[in-house]
C-alpha positions in Angstrom: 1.5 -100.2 -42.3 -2.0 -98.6 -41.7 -1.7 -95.9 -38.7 -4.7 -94.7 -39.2 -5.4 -90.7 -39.5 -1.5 -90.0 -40.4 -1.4 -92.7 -42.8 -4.9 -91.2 -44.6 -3.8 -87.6 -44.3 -0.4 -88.7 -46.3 -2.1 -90.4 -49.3 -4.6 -87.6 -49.5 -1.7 -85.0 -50.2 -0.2 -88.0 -52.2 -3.9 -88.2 -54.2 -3.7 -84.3 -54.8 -0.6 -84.7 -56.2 -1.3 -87.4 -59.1 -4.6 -85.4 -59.7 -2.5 -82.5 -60.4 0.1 -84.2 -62.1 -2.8 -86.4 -64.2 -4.7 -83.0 -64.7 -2.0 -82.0 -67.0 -3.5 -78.5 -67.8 -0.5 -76.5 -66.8 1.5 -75.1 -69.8 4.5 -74.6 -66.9 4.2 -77.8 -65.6 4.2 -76.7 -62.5 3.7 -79.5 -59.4 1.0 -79.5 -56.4 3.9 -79.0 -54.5 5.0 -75.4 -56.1 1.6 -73.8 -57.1 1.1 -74.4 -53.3 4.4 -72.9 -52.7 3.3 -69.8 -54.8 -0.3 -69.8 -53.2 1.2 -69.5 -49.8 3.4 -66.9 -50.7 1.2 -64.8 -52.0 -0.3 -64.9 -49.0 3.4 -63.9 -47.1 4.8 -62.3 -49.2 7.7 -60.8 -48.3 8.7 -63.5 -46.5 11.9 -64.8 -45.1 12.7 -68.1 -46.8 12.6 -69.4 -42.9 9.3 -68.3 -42.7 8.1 -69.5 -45.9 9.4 -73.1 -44.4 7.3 -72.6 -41.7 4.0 -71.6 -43.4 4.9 -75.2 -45.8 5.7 -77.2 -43.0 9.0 -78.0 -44.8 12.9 -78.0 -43.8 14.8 -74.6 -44.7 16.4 -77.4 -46.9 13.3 -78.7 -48.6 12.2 -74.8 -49.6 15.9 -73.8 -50.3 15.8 -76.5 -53.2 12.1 -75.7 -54.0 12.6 -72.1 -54.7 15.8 -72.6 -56.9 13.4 -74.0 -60.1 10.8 -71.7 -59.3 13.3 -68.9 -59.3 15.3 -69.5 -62.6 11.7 -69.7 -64.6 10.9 -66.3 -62.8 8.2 -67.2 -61.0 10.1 -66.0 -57.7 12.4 -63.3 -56.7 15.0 -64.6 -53.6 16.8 -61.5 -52.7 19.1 -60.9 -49.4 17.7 -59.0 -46.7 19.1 -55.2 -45.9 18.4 -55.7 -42.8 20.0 -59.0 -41.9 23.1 -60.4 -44.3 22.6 -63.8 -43.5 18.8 -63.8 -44.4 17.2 -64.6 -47.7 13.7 -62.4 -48.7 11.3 -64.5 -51.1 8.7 -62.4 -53.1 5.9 -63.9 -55.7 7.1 -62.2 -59.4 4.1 -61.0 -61.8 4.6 -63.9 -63.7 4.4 -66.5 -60.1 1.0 -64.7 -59.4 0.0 -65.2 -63.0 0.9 -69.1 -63.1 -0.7 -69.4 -59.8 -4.0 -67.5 -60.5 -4.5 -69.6 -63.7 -3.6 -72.8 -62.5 -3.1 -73.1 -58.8 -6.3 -71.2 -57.9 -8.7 -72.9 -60.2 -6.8 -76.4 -59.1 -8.3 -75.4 -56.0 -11.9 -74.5 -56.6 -12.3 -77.7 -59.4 -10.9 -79.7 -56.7 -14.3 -77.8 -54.0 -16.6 -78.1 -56.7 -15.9 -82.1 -57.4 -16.3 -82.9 -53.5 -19.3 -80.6 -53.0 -21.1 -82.0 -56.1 -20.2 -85.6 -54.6 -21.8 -84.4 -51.0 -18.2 -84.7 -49.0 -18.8 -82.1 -46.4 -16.3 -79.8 -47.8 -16.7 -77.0 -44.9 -17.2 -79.2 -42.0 -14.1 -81.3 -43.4 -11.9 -77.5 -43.8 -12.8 -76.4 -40.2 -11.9 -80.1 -38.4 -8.6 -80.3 -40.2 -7.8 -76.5 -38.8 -8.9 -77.8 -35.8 -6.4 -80.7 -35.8 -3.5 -78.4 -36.8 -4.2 -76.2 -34.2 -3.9 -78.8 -32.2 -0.9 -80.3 -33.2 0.9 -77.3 -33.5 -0.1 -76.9 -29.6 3.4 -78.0 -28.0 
């Protein structure tokens, strides 16, 4: 089945995946899916677990599993909020910022330089795709 944009959009987060995956550098073996996880959190941070959902576009679910690997290797702290018993805080540890800033981060910038070098339009491309999640996101 070939939907068109959707369908694309899919298998490029599937192709960022496999390169991470291939790429292999990663002493933690961390996934695409978690040093994105720790990227966004670091950008959140301290977050609700809800909120952390939201920012991933995932299920309260899908992040509750998520952070349970991530927390045991102490990458994260999950911690309940004083201020509300039935909510859970998420925070990025020292050593989450450390396994994101030397992997995550320069995941990120190898994966800029490669599509620059190759002439994509790497900027244009970045602001069209905010664009179309603005969009989206517009109920």
């Amino acid at each position: 089945m070939d939907d068109g944009l959707p369908d694309l959009l899919h298998r490029v987060v599937f192709l960022l995946a496999e390169a991470t995956r291939r790429r292999g550098a990663d002493p933690g073996g961390l996934t695409y899916s978690q040093m994105r996880l720790l990227g966004t959190l670091e950008d959140i941070q301290p977050t609700t677990q809800h909120r952390l959902a939201e920012a991933l576009s995932v299920s309260d679910p899908a992040i509750s599993r998520a952070l349970r690997p991530l927390e045991a290797d102490g990458l994260v702290e999950v911690r309940q909020d004083p201020e509300h018993a039935r909510r859970r805080l998420v925070s990025l540890t020292e050593a989450g910022s450390k396994a994101f800033h030397s992997n995550g981060k320069p995941l990120y910038e190898e994966l800029r330089t490669a599509l620059l070098e190759a002439g994509f339009p790497y900027e244009r491309y970045l602001r069209d795709t905010e664009t179309l999640a603005q969009l989206l996101e517009t109920p």
